[in-house]
C-alpha positions as CSV (number, residue, x, y, z in Angstrom):
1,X,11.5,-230.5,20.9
2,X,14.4,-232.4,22.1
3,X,16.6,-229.9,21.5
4,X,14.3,-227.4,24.4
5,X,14.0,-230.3,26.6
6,X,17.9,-230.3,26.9
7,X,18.5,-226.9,26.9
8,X,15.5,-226.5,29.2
9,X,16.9,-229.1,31.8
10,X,20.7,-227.2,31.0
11,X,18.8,-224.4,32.7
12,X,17.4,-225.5,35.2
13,X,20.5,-227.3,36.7
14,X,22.0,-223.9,36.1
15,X,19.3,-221.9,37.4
16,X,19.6,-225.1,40.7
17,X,23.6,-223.9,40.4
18,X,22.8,-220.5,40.9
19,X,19.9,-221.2,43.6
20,X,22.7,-223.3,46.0
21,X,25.2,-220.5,45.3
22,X,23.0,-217.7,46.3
23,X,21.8,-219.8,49.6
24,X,25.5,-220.7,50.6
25,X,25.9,-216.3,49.9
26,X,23.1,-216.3,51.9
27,X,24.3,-218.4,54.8
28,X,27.8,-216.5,54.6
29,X,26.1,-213.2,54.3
30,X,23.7,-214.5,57.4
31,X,27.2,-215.4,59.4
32,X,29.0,-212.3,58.1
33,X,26.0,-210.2,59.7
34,X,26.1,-212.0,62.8
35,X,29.7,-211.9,63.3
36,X,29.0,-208.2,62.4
37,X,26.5,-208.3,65.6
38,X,28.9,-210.0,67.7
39,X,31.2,-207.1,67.1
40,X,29.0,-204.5,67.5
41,X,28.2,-206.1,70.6
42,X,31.5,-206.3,72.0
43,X,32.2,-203.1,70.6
44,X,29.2,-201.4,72.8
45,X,30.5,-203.4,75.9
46,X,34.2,-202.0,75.5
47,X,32.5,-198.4,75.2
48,X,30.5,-199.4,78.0
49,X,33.2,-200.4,79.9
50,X,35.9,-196.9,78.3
51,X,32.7,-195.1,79.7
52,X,33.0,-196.4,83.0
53,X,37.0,-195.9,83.1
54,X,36.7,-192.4,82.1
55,X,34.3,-191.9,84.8
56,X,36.9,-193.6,87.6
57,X,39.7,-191.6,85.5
58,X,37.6,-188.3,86.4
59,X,36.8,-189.2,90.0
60,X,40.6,-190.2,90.5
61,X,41.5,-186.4,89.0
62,X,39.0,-185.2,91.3
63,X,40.6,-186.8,94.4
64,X,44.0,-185.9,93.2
65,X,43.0,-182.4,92.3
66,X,42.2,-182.2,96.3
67,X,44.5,-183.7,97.2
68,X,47.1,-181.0,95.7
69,X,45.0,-178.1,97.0
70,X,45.2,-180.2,99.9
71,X,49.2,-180.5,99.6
72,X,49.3,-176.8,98.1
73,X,47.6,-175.9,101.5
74,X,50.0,-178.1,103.7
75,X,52.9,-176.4,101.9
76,X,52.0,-173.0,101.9
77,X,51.6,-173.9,106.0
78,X,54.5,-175.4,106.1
79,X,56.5,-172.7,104.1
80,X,55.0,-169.8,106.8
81,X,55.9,-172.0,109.5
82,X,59.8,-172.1,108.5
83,X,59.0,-168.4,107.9
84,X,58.1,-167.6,111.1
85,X,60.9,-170.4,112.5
86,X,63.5,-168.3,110.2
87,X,62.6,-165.1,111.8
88,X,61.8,-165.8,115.2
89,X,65.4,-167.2,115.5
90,X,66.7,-164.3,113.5
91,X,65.2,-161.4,116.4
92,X,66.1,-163.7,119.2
93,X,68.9,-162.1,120.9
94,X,70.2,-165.8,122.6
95,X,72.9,-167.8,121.3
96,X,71.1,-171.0,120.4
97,X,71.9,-174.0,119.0
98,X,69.5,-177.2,117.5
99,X,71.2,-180.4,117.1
100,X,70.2,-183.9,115.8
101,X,70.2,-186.9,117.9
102,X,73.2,-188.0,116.0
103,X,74.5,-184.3,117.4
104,X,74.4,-182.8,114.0
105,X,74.1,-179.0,113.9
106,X,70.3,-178.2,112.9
107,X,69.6,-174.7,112.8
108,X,71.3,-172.0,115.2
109,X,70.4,-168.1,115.8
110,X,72.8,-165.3,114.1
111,X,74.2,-164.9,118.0
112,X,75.3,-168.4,117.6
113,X,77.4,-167.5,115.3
114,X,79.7,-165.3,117.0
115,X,79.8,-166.9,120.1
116,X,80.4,-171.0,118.7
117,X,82.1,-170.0,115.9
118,X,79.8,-170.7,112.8
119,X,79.0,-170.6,109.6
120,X,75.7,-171.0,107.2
121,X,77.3,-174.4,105.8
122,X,78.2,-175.5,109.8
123,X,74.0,-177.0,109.1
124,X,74.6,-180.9,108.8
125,X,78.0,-181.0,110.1
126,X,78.6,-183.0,114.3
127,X,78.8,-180.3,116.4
128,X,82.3,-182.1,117.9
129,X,83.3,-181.2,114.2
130,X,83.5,-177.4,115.7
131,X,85.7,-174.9,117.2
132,X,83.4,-173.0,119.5
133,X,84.8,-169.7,121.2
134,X,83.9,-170.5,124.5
135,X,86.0,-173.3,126.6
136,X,83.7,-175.9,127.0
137,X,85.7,-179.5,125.5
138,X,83.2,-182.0,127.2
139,X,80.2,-180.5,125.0
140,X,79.1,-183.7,123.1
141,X,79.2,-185.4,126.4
142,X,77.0,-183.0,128.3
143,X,74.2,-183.0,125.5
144,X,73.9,-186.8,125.4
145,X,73.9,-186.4,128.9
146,X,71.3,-184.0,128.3
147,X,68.8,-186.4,125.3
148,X,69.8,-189.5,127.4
149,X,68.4,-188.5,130.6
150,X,65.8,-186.4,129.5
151,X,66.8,-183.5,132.2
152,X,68.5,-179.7,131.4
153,X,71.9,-179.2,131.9
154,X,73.8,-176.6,132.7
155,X,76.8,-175.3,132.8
156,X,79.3,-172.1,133.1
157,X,81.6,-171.1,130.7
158,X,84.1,-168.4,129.2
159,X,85.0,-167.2,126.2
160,X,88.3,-165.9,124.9
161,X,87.8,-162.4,125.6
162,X,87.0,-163.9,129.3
163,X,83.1,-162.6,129.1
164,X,80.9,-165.3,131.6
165,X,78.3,-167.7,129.7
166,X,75.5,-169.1,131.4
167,X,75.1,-172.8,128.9
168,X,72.1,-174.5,129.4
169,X,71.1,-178.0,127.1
170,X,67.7,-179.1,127.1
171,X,66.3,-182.3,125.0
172,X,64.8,-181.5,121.7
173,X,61.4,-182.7,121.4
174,X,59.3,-182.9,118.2
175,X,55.6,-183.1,117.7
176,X,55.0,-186.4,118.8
177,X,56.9,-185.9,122.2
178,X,59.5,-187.9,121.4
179,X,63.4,-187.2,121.9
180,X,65.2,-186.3,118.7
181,X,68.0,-184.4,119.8
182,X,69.2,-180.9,121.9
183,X,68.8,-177.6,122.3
184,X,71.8,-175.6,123.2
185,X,71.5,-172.1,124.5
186,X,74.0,-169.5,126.2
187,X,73.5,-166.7,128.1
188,X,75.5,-163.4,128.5
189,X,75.4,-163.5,132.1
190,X,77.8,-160.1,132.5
191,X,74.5,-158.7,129.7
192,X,72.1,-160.6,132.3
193,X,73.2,-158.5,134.9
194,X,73.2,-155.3,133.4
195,X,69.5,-156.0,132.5
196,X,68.8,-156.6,135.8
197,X,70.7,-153.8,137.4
198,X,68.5,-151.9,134.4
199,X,65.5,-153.0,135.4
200,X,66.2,-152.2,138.8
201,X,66.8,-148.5,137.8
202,X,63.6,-148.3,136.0
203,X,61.6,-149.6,139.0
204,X,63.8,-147.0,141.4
205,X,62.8,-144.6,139.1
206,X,59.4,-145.1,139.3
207,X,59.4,-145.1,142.8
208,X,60.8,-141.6,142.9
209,X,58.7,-140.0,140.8
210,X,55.9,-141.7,142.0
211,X,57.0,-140.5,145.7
212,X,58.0,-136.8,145.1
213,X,55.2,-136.0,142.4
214,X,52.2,-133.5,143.8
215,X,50.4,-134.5,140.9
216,X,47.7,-137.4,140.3
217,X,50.1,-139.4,138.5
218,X,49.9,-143.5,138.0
219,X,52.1,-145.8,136.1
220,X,51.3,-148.9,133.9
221,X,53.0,-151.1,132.2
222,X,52.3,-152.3,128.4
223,X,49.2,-154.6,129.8
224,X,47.7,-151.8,131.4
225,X,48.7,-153.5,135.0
226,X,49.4,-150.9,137.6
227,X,52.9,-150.5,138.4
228,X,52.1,-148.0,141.2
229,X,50.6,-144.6,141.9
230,X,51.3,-141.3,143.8
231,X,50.1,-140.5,147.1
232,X,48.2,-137.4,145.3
233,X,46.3,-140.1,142.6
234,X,45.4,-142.2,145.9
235,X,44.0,-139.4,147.9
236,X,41.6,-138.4,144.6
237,X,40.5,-141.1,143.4
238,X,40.3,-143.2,146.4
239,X,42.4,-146.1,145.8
240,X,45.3,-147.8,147.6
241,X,48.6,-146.1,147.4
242,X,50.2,-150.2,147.9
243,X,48.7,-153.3,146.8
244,X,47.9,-152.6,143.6
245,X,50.1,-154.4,141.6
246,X,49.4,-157.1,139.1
247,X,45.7,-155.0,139.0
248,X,44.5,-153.5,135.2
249,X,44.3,-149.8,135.5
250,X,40.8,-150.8,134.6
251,X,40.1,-152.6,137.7
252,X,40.8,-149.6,139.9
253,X,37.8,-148.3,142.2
254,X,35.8,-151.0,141.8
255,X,35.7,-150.9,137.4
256,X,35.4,-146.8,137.5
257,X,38.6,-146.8,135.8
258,X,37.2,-148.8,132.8
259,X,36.4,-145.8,130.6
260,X,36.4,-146.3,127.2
261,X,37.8,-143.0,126.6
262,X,41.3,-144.3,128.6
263,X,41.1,-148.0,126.5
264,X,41.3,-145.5,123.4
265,X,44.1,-143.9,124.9
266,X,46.2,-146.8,126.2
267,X,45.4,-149.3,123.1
268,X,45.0,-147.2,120.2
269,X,46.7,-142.9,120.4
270,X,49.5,-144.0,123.2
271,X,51.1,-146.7,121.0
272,X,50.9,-144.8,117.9
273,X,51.8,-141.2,119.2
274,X,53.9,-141.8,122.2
275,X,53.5,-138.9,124.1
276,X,50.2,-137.4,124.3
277,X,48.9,-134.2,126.2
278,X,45.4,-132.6,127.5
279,X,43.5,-136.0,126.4
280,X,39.6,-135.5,127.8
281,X,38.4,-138.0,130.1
282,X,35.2,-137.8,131.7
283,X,33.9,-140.1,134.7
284,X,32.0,-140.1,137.7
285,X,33.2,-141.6,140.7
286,X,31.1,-142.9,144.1
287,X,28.1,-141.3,142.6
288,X,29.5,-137.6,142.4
289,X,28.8,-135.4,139.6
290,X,30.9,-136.9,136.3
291,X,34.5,-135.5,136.7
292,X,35.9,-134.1,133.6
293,X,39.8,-134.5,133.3
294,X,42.9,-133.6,131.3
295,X,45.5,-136.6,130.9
296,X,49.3,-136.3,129.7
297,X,50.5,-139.5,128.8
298,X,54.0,-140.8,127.9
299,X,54.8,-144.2,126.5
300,X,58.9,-145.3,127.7
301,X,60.6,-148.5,126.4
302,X,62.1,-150.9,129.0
303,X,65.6,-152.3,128.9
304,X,63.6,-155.8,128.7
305,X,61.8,-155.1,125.6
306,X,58.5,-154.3,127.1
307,X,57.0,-150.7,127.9
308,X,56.1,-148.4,130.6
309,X,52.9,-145.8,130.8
310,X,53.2,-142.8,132.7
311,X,49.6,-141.3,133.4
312,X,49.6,-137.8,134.9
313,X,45.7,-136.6,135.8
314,X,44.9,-133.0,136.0
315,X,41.0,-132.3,137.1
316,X,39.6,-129.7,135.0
317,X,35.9,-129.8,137.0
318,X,32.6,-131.6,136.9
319,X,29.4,-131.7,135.3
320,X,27.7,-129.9,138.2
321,X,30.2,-126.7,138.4
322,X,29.7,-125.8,134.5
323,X,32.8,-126.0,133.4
């Protein structure tokens, strides 16, 4: 009986052993678990807050994604605009020069070339740096003349074949109005003259045939303005043989002449064909009978780039005669 009674008591300080080591398991366990929550927590508040970065990160790619289309846009703008800049100064006939405020050579047209002396790789350099073929030394002086007073300039000068320049220098002005260099342009004057003294042909020209013609005959230019008509166009159709200039051929009689037939003519078969013969107009004029009419037309280039229309009128008859 002793013997259980110790062994008994042996047990139960072991089984009292094992009861404080399973409650201090517990208590660790209990901490472990709420370390474990702790984490999880933090854990769902960093995904929380990744959640809400990757939802700025995709807003910010959205802006920057328009803002590149919006750059791509800009550029491709920008990129027609030199191409437009590249050929407009490649058709202009003009020797002219664009310098920086610091009188550096900008851009310049192909007739530039010839007449100042330059080359593609001239862009950047001082103007003073070249040789131009025309005898003008005081060149850098007259442009910052030109930028410092704000005012043209110009000037006459000769070449070394002795040909006659008309130089004019105006400021350069950018898109906010400000001054930020020159423009230098020169001017053929002996080519000047010819085009004048051209022109001047053209418009004698005109007169003549205008004055000797029998027929209705009436000339335009490439707006459609009346340049003048024959005495025989005047006396048919009842308009002015003078006065008449500036004035759209559709004007004429009080809007009579505004047929679309003739806009067809003028705008659309004239510019494509050039010379055009027995074209049908129909119209009636003053309240006659509708006059049915037969038009040869010829399309002429001037020496100033722009065109001339020669309109001869042949009445065939009217509504009211059956034919």
């Amino acid at each position: 009986m002793q013997r259980l009674q110790q062994e008994l008591a042996a047990s139960r300080e072991y089984l009292q052993s094992i009861i404080q080591d399973l409650e201090a398991a517990n208590e660790e366990l209990q901490s472990a678990n709420e370390e474990i929550l702790s984490s999880n927590e933090e854990l769902q508040s960093t995904n929380e807050e990744l959640d809400t970065a990757k939802e700025e990160l995709q807003s910010t790619n959205e802006e920057l994604n328009t803002v590149n289309e919006e750059l791509q846009g800009r550029n491709e703008e920008l990129s027609r605009a030199n191409s437009d800049l590249l050929n407009l100064l490649s058709s202009v006939q003009i020797a002219v020069v664009m310098v920086t405020s610091d009188l550096r050579i900008r851009r310049f047209t192909p007739m530039a070339e010839k007449v100042l002396n330059l080359i593609p790789t001239d862009v950047g350099r001082p103007i003073g740096d070249i040789k131009p073929n025309i005898d003008l030394p005081d060149l850098e002086k007259l442009i910052m003349e030109a930028v410092d007073t704000v005012s043209p300039i110009e000037r006459e000068a000769r070449d070394r074949q002795g040909s006659s320049y008309l130089v004019r220098i105006r400021p350069y002005k950018n898109v906010e109005n400000r001054i930020d260099g020159a423009v230098l342009a020169l001017f053929d004057v002996a080519m000047a003259r010819r085009h004048d003294r051209g022109m001047n042909e053209v418009d004698s020209v005109v007169d003549g045939l205008l004055s000797v013609t029998a027929e209705p005959v009436i000339v335009l230019d490439g707006q459609a303005r009346v340049l003048g008509v024959s005495r025989a166009f005047a006396e048919a159709f009842h308009v002015p043989i003078d006065g008449n200039g500036d004035r759209s051929v559709y004007e004429l009689a009080d809007g009579k002449w505004d047929i679309p037939r003739l806009r067809e003519l003028l705008e659309f078969v004239l510019p494509r064909d050039r010379d055009v013969h027995g074209f049908a107009l129909e119209q009636a004029f003053d309240g006659q009978a509708r006059v049915k009419m037969r038009v040869n037309a010829r399309q002429l280039d001037r020496p100033d780039g722009g065109k001339l229309v020669i309109l001869s009128i042949n009445v065939v008859g009217s509504t009211s005669d059956g034919h």
